[in-house]
N, C-alpha and C positions, 0 to 999 in steps of 0.2 A: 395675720393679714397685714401687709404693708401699706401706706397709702404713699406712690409715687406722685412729689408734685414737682413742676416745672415749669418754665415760663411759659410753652407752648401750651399747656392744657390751660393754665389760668387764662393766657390773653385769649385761648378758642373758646370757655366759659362767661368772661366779660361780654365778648364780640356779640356772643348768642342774645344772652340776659340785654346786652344795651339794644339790640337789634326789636327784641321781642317788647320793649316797652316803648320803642319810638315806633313801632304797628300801632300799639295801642294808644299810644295819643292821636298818631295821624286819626284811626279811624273814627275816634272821637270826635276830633273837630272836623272830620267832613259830615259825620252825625248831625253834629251842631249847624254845617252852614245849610244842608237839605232843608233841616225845619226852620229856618230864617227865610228861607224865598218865599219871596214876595211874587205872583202872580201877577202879571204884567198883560196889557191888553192894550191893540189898538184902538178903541175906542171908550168913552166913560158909561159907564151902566149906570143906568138910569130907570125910572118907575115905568115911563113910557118902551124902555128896551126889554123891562122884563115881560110887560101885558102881552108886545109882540111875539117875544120867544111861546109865554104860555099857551096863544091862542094858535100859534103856529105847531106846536106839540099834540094842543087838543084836535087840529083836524087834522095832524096827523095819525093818532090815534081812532080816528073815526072812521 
Protein backbone atom coordinates (compact mmCIF):
# COMPACT_ATOMS: atom_id res chain seq x y z
CA UNK A 1 0.00 0.00 0.00
CA UNK A 2 1.17 3.34 -1.04
CA UNK A 3 0.37 6.45 0.70
CA UNK A 4 -0.17 9.26 -2.03
CA UNK A 5 0.41 12.79 -0.70
CA UNK A 6 0.10 16.18 -2.20
CA UNK A 7 -0.80 19.56 -1.71
CA UNK A 8 -4.38 19.36 -2.50
CA UNK A 9 -5.18 16.49 -0.06
CA UNK A 10 -2.94 18.21 2.80
CA UNK A 11 -4.46 21.97 2.19
CA UNK A 12 -8.35 19.86 1.98
CA UNK A 13 -7.17 18.10 5.53
CA UNK A 14 -5.93 21.47 7.22
CA UNK A 15 -9.06 23.44 5.67
CA UNK A 16 -11.38 20.56 7.40
CA UNK A 17 -9.41 20.26 10.86
CA UNK A 18 -9.23 24.30 10.99
CA UNK A 19 -12.91 24.51 10.04
CA UNK A 20 -14.10 21.92 12.64
CA UNK A 21 -12.17 23.68 15.63
CA UNK A 22 -13.31 27.35 14.91
CA UNK A 23 -17.25 25.49 15.22
CA UNK A 24 -16.13 24.42 18.31
CA UNK A 25 -14.91 27.57 19.93
CA UNK A 26 -17.70 29.63 18.21
CA UNK A 27 -20.28 27.29 19.86
CA UNK A 28 -18.44 27.67 23.12
CA UNK A 29 -18.59 31.19 23.36
CA UNK A 30 -22.09 31.56 22.36
CA UNK A 31 -22.53 28.74 25.32
CA UNK A 32 -20.81 31.17 27.43
CA UNK A 33 -22.70 34.51 26.31
CA UNK A 34 -26.53 32.48 26.73
CA UNK A 35 -25.58 31.94 30.58
CA UNK A 36 -24.27 35.55 31.04
CA UNK A 37 -27.90 37.18 30.29
CA UNK A 38 -28.86 39.10 32.31
CA UNK A 39 -32.76 39.44 32.50
CA UNK A 40 -33.86 42.65 31.84
CA UNK A 41 -37.29 44.15 32.91
CA UNK A 42 -39.25 47.17 32.60
CA UNK A 43 -39.92 47.77 35.89
CA UNK A 44 -37.87 47.13 39.43
CA UNK A 45 -39.33 44.12 41.56
CA UNK A 46 -40.13 44.71 44.56
CA UNK A 47 -41.76 43.09 47.95
CA UNK A 48 -44.92 44.95 47.29
CA UNK A 49 -44.75 43.69 43.18
CA UNK A 50 -44.24 40.21 44.28
CA UNK A 51 -47.43 40.14 47.23
CA UNK A 52 -49.53 41.51 44.05
CA UNK A 53 -48.33 38.85 41.54
CA UNK A 54 -49.00 36.00 44.46
CA UNK A 55 -52.24 37.24 45.41
CA UNK A 56 -53.31 37.66 41.77
CA UNK A 57 -51.98 33.74 40.96
CA UNK A 58 -54.06 32.68 44.16
CA UNK A 59 -57.39 34.09 42.77
CA UNK A 60 -56.44 32.99 39.98
CA UNK A 61 -56.18 29.61 41.02
CA UNK A 62 -59.48 29.83 42.93
Amino acid sequence: MFFVIDKSKIFSYVTAICTVIILFVAASGLNDMANNKIVETSSNITEENKVNFLNEVDNIIK
